[in-house]
C-alpha positions as CSV (number, residue, x, y, z in Angstrom):
1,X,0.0,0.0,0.0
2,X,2.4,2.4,0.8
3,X,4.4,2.0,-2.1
4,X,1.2,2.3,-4.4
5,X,0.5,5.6,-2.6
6,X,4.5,6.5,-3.2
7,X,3.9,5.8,-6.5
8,X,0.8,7.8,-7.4
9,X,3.0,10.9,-5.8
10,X,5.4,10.1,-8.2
11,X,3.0,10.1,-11.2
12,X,0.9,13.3,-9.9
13,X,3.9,15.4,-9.5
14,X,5.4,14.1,-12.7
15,X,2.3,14.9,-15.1
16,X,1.1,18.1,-13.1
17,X,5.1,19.5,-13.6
18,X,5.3,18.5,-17.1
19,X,2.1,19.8,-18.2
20,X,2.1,23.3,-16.0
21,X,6.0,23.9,-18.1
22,X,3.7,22.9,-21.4
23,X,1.4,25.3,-21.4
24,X,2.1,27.9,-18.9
25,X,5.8,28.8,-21.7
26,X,5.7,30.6,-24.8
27,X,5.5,28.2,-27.9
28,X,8.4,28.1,-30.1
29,X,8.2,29.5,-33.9
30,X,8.4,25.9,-35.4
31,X,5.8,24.4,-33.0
32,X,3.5,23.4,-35.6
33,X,6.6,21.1,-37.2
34,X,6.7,19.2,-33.9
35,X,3.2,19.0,-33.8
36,X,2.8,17.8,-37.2
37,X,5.6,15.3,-37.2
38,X,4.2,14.0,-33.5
39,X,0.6,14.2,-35.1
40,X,1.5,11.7,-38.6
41,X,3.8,9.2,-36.3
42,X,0.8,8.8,-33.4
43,X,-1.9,8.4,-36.4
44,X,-0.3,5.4,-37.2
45,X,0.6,3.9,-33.4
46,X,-2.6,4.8,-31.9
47,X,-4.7,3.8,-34.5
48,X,-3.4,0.4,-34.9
49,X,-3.7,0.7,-31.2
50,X,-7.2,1.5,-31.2
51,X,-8.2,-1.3,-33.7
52,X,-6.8,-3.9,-31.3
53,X,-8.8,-2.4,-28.6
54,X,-12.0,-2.5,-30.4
55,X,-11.5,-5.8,-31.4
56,X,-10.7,-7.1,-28.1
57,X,-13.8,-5.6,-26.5
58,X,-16.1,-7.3,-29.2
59,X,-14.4,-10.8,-28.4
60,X,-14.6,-10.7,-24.3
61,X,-18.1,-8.7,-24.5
62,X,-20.1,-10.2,-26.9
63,X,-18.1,-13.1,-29.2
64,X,-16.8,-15.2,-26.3
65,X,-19.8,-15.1,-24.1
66,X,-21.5,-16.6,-27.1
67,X,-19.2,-19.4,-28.1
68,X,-19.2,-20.1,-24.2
69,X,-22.6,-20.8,-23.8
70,X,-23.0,-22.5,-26.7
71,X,-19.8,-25.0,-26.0
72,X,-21.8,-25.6,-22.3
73,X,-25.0,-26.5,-24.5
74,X,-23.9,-29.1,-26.9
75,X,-20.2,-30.5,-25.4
76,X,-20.2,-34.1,-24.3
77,X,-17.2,-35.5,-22.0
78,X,-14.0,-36.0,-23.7
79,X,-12.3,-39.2,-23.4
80,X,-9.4,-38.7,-21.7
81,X,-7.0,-35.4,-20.5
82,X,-2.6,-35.7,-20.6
83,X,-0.3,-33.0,-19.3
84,X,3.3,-33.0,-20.2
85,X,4.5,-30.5,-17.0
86,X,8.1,-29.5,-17.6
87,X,9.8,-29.0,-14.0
88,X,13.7,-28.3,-14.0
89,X,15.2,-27.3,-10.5
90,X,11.8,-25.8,-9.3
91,X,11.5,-24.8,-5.6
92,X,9.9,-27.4,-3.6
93,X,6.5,-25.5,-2.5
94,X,6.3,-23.9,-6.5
95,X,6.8,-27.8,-7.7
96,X,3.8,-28.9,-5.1
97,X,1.7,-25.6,-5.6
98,X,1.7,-26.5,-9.6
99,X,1.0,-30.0,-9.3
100,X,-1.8,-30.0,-6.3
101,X,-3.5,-27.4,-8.7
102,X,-3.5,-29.3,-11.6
103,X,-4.7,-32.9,-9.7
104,X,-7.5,-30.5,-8.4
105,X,-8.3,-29.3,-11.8
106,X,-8.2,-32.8,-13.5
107,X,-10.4,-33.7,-10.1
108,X,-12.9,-31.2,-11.0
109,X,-13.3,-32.3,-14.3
110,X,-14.2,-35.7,-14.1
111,X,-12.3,-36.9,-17.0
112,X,-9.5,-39.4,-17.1
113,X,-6.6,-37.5,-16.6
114,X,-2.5,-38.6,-17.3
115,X,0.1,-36.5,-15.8
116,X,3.5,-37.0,-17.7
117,X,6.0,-34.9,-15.2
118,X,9.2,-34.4,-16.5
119,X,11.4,-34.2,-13.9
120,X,15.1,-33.7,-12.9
121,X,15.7,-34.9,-9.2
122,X,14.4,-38.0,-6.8
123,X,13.4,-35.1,-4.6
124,X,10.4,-34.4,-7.3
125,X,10.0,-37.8,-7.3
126,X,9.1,-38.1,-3.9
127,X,7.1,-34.3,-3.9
128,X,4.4,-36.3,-7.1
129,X,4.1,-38.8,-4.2
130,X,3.1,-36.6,-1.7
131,X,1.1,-34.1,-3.5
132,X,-1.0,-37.3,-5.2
133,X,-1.4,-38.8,-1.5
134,X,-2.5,-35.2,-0.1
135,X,-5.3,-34.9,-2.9
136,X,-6.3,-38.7,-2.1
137,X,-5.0,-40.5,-4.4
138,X,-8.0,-40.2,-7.3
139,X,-8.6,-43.2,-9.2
140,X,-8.7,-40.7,-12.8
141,X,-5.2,-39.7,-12.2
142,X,-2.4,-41.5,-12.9
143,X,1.0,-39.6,-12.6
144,X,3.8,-40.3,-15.0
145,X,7.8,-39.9,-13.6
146,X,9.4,-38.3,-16.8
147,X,13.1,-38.0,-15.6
148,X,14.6,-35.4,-18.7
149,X,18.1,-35.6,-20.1
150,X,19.1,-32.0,-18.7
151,X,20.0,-30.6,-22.4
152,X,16.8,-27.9,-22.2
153,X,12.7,-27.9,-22.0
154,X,13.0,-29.3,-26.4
155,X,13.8,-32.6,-25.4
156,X,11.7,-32.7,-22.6
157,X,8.6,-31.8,-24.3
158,X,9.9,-34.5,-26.7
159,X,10.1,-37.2,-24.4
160,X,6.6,-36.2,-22.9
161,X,4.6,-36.1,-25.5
162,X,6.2,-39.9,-26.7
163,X,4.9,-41.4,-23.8
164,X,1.1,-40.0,-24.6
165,X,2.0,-41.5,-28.0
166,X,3.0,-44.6,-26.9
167,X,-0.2,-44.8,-24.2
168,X,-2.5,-45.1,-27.7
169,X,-4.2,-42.0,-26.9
170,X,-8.4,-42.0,-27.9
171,X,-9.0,-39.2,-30.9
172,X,-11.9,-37.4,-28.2
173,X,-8.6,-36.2,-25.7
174,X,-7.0,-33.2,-25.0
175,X,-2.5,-32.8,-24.1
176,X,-1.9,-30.0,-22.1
177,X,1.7,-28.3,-22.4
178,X,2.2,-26.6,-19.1
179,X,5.5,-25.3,-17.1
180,X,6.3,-26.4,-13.7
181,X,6.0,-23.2,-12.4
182,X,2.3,-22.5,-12.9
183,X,-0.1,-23.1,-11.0
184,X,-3.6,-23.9,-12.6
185,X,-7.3,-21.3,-11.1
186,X,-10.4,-23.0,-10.5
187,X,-12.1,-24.7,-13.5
188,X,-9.1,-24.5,-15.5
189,X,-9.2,-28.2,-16.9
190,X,-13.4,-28.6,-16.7
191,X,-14.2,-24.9,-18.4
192,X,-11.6,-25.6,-21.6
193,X,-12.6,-28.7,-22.0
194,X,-16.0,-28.1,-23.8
195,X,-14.6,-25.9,-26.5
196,X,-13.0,-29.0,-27.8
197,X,-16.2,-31.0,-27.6
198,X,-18.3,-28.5,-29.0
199,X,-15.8,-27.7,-31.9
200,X,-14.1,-30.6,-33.7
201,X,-11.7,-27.8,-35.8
202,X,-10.2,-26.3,-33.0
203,X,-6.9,-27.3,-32.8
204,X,-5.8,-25.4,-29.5
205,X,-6.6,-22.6,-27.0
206,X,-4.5,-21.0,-24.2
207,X,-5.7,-19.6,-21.3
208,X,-5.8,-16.3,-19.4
209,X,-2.5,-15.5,-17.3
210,X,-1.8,-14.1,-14.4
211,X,1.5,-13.9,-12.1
212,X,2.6,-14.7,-8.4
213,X,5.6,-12.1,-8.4
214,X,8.5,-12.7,-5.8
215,X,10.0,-9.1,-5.9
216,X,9.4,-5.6,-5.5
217,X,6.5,-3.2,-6.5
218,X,7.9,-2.2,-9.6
219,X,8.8,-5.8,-10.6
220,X,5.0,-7.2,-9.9
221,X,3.9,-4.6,-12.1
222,X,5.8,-5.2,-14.7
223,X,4.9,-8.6,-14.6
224,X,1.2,-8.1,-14.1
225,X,0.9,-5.2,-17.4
226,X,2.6,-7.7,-19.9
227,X,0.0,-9.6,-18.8
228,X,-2.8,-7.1,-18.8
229,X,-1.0,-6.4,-22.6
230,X,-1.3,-9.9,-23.7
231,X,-5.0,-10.1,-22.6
232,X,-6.0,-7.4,-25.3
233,X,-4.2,-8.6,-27.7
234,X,-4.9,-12.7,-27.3
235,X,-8.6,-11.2,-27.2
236,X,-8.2,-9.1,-29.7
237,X,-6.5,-11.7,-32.4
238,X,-9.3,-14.7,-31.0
239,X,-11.8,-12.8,-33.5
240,X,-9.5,-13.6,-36.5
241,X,-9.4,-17.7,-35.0
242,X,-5.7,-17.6,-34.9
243,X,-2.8,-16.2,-31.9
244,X,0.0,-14.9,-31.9
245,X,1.5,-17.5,-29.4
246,X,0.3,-20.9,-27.7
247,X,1.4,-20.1,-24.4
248,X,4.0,-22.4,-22.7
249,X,2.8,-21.5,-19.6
250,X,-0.4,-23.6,-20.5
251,X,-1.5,-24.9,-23.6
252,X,-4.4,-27.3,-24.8
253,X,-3.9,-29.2,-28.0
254,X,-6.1,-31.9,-29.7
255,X,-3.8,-35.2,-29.4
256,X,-3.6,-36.3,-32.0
257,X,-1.8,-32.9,-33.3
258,X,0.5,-32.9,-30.0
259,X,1.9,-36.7,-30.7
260,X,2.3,-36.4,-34.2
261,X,5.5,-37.0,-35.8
262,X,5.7,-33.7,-37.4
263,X,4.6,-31.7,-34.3
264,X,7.3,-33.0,-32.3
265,X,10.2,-32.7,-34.7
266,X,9.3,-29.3,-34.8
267,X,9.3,-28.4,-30.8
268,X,12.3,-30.9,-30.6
269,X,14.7,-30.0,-33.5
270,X,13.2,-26.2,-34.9
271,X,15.4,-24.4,-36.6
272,X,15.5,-21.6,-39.4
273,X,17.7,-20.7,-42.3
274,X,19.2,-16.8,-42.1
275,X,21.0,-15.0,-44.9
276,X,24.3,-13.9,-42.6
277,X,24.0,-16.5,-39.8
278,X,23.3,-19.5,-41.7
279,X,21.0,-22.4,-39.9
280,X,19.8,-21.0,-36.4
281,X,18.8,-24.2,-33.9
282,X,15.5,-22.7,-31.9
283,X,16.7,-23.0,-28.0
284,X,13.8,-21.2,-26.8
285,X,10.8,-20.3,-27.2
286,X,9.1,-23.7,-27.8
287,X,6.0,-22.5,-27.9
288,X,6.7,-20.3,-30.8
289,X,7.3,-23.9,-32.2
290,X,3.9,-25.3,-31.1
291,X,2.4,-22.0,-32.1
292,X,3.9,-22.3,-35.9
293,X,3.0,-25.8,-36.5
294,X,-0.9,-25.5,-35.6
295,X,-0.6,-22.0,-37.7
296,X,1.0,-23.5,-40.9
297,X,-1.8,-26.3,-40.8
298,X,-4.5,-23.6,-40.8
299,X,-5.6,-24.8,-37.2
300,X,-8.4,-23.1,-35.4
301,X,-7.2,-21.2,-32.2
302,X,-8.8,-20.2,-29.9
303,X,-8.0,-17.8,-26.5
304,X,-10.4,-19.0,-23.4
305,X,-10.3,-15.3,-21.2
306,X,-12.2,-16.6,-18.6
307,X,-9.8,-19.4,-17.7
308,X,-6.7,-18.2,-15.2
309,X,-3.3,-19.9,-14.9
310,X,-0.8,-17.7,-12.3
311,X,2.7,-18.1,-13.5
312,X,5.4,-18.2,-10.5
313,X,7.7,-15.1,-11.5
314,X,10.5,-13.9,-10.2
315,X,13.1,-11.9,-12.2
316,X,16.6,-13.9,-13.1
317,X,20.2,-12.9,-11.6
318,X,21.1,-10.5,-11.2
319,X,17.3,-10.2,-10.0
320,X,17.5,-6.2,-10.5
321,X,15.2,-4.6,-12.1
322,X,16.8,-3.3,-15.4
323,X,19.8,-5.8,-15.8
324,X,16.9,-8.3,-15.6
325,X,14.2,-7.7,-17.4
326,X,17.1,-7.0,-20.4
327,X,17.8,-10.5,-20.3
328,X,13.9,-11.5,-20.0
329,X,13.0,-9.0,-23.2
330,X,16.2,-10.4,-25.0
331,X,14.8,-14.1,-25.0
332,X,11.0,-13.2,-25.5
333,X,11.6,-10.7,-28.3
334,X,14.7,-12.7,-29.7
335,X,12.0,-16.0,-29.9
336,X,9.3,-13.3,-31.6
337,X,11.7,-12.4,-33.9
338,X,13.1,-15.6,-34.9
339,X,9.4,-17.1,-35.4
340,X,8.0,-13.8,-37.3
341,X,9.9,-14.0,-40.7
342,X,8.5,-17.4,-41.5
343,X,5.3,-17.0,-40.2
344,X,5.3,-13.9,-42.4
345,X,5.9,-16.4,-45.6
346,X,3.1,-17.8,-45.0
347,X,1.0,-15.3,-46.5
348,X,-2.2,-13.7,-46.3
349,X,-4.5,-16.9,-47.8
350,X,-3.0,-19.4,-45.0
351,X,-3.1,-16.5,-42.3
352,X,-5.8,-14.0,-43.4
353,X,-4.8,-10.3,-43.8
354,X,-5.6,-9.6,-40.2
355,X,-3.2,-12.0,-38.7
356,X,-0.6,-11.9,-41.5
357,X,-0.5,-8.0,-41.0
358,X,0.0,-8.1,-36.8
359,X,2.9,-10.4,-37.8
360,X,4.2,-7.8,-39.8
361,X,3.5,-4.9,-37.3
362,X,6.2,-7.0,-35.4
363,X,8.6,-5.4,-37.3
364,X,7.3,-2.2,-38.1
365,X,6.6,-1.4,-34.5
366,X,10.6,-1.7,-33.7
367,X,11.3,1.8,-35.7
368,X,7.4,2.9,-35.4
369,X,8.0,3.2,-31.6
370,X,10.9,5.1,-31.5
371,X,10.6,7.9,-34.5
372,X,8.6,10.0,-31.8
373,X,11.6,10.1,-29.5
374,X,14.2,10.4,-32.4
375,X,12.3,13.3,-33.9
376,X,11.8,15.0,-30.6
377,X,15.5,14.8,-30.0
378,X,16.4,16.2,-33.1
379,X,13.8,19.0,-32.9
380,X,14.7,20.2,-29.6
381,X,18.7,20.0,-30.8
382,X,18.1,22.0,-33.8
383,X,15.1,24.0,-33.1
384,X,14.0,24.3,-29.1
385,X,14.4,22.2,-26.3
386,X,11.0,23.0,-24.9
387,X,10.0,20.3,-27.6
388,X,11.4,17.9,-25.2
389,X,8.5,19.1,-22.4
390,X,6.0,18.9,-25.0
391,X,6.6,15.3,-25.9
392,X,6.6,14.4,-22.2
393,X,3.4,15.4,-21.9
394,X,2.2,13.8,-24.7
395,X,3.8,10.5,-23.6
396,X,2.3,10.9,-20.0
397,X,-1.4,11.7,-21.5
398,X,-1.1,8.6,-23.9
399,X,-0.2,6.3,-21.5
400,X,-2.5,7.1,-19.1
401,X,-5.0,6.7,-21.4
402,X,-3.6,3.3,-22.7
403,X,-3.0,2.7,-19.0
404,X,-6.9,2.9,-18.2
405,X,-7.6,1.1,-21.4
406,X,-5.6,-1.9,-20.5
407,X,-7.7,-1.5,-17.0
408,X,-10.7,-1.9,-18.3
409,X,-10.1,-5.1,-20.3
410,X,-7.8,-6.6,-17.5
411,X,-9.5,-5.5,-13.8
412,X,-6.5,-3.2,-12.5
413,X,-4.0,-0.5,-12.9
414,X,-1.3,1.1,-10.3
415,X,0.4,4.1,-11.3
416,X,3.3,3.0,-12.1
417,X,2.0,1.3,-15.4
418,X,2.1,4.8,-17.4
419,X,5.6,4.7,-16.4
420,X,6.3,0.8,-17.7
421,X,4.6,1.0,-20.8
422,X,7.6,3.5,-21.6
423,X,9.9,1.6,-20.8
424,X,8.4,-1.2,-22.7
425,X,8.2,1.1,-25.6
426,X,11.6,2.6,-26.1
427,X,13.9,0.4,-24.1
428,X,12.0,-2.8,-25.9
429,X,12.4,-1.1,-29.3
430,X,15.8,-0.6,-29.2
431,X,16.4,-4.1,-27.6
432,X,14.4,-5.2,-30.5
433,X,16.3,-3.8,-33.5
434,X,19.7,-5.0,-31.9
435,X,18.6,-8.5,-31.6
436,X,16.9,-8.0,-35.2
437,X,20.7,-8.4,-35.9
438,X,21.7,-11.2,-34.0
439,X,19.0,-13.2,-34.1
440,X,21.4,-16.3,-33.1
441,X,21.7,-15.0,-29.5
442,X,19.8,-17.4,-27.5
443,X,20.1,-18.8,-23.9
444,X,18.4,-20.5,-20.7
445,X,18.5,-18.7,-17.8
446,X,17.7,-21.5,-15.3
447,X,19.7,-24.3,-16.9
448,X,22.8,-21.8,-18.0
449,X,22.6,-23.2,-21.7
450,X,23.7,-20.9,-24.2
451,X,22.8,-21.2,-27.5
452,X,26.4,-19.7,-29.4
453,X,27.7,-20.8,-32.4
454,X,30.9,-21.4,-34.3
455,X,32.0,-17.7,-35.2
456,X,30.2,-16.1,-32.9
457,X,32.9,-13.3,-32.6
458,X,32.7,-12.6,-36.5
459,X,28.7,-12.9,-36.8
460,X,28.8,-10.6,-33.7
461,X,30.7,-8.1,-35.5
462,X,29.1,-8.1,-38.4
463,X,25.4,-7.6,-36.6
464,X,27.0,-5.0,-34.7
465,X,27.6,-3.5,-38.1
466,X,24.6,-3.6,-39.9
467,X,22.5,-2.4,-36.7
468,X,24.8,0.8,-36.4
469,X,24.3,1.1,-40.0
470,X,20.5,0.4,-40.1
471,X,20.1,2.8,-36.7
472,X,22.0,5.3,-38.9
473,X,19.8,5.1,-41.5
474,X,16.6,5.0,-39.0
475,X,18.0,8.4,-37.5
476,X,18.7,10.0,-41.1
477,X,15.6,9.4,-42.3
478,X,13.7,11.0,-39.5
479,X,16.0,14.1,-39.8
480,X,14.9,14.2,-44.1
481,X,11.5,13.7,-42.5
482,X,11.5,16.8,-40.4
483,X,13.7,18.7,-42.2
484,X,16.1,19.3,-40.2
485,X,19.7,17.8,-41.5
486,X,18.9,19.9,-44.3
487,X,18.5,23.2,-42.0
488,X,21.7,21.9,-40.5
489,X,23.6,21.8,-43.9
490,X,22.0,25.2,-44.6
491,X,23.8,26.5,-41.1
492,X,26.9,24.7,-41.8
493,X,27.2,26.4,-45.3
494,X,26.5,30.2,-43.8
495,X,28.7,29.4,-41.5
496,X,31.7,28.2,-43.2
497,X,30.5,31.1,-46.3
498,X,31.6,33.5,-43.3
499,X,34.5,32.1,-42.6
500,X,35.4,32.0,-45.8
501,X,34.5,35.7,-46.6
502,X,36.4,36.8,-43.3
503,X,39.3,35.4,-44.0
504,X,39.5,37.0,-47.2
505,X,38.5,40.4,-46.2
């Protein structure tokens, strides 16, 4: 509470300064050109911005509440439920809070359920004995050991998914993909379930997520508005039948798609071809893998908001704030960025425009999101720095308004988020276009695997390279755009044509 209260100081003082130096000074000459330039860039954010919202509201308010009732109204019982739960050195009460949770869940639904844990230890072992014995041993779950090789969450997924194979699964079941480090809300298994019944095409849905942060305020917030982010946007892409990811965190797939051969060569062994870096082996981001296998087989997809799972978070070492969520943004955008090119190829008749086009924003947001700051830096060094307090307030009164937005669709706000969603912005941008250019930078955090290849000094170089080059370019551009390298070469010329004329007077 009190650092809630801290906070809203903060943000008070912040916006009331900023805005107060706005209006209550003189406008600059050239106003309108910052106002113009500000004005063409945020027709283009915000509106894309908007659509999202407006699509997102039409899928939680009226879409979804129709396909759940009617999934309620026809479904039958499916066969049988698996989950494949990937634990690797878990803490002892986050390994029993994730599997109590999802005994009770497969409890609740009355369906036959098969855990396959994959686990690491004899200590996790003996913690599936004595969360099974603490939920009473129920005779529709049967709990799998799954000890994994060690060489990352690939293989184990691999492995898993074998041994619902090799069980000679029924085609009416269902194969959860779920970390070992989430812990399953009420209904989770039993409110999914029916969507599959009701709708033989759907190929998979993910869930609602939420986060149990270990950390400080600004950390749980963090955590808690990528989430409220992803909620608008899952909703928002549901409309089109298709995501943007099948969340590792927990995912439901038909299967027989989840034990095919094809499906598990590509979580096991993924892997892309790039111009510079040659073949890059996907170490992460396995369920950009999952995600792009249903996608290129035109599955159905489907985003279940009323459905919560609570992700265990807690930021890596160094476990400050910005060294660490640097590392976290490096592996989620580096995994978005090594999926979106071939997702991309796919093409607007596989994807539809909708979807094919949010893929592409992607990459247009990286340089989308930071010409405002560029062209208010250049502005203010070549024309006024009061520019600078005018696009402070602008970014304040945006993201409060995104803020609240987000709020509405997700159930909360704290004022730091205006704050975050800057950060997110800028600092993701630029992390973003450097990993654009070294796309083969990959690690684990938790199992220290690092995903470096042969000439990795050279490839390092040469991305290094091209990013100062394309950042260059980015930065030119902007200056064309509001003309002022060319006021700059006027200056330079008047000035060096007195020089010139001095010296030979």
């Amino acid at each position: 509470m009190q650092a809630s209260l801290r906070w809203w100081a903060i943000y008070c003082s912040v916006a009331i300064g900023v805005w107060y130096v706005a209006l209550s000074t003189p406008r600059p000459e050239a106003s309108g050109l910052f106002f113009t330039t500000i004005g063409i860039i945020a027709l283009w954010r915000y509106s894309w911005w908007l659509v999202h919202q407006v699509r997102s509201r039409i899928f939680l308010k009226r879409v979804f509440p129709r396909l759940r009732a009617q999934a309620e109204r026809v479904a039958t019982p499916l066969d049988h439920v698996y989950a494949v739960v990937l634990s690797y050195n878990i803490d002892e009460a986050d390994f029993v809070k994730c599997y109590a949770s999802l005994i009770d869940a497969a409890v609740e639904s009355d369906v036959p359920t098969t855990i396959v844990a994959s686990i690491t230890t004899d200590r996790d072992r003996r913690l599936l004995h004595r969360a099974y014995l603490a939920a009473g041993c129920p005779e529709k779950v049967e709990i799998i050991a799954q000890f994994q090789k060690g060489d990352g969450k690939r293989s184990a997924i691999g492995e898993g998914l074998r041994v619902v194979a090799r069980d000679c699964p029924p085609d009416r079941s269902v194969t959860i993909l779920m970390d070992g480090d989430t812990v399953l809300g009420d209904g989770a298994i039993a409110r999914v379930l029916p969507f599959f019944s009701a709708d033989p095409d759907l190929a998979a849905a993910t869930t609602n997520n939420d986060a149990i942060v270990k950390g400080t305020y600004l950390t749980r917030n963090w955590y808690v508005l990528r989430l409220a982010q992803r909620h608008t946007l899952m909703a928002s892409m549901a409309l089109s039948k298709r995501l943007l990811v099948l969340t590792g965190r927990c995912s439901f797939f038909r299967t027989d798609i989840a034990t095919s051969r094809d499906f598990i060569a590509q979580v096991e062994d993924d892997r892309i071809w790039h111009w510079r870096l040659g073949e890059i082996k996907f170490l992460t981001g396995d369920d950009k893998s999952t995600w792009f296998h249903v996608l290129r087989s035109r599955g159905k997809m489907l985003y279940v908001p009323d459905v919560v799972t609570y992700g265990l978070e807690e930021l890596p070492a160094p476990g400050r704030f910005f060294p660490a969520s640097t590392k976290l943004m490096q592996r989620w955008f580096g995994n978005m960025l090594r999926a979106n090119a071939r997702a991309v190829s796919l093409g607007t008749p596989r994807l539809g425009f909708f979807v094919w086009w949010s893929l592409l924003d992607q990459r247009v947001s990286i340089w989308s999101s930071l010409a405002g700051p560029v062209a208010t830096i250049l502005l203010a060094i070549f024309l006024s720095p009061l520019f600078i307090i005018y696009y402070l307030a602008w970014a304040i009164l945006t993201r409060t308004v995104m803020a609240l937005a987000t709020a509405t669709n997700y159930g909360r706000i704290a004022p730091v988020w205006p704050f975050l969603l800057y950060y997110n912005q800028v600092w993701g941008a630029l992390m973003k276009s450097k990993l654009l250019f070294h796309l083969d930078r990959q690690s684990w955090t938790r199992q220290s695997i690092d995903g470096a290849a042969h000439g990795q000094t050279a490839k390092a170089i040469g991305g290094t390279l091209l990013h100062a080059a394309a950042v260059s370019t980015f930065v030119i551009g902007i200056g064309v755009f509001t003309g002022q390298l060319s006021a700059a070469s006027d200056a330079a010329r008047y000035d060096l044509f007195r020089v010139n004329r001095a010296a030979n007077a």
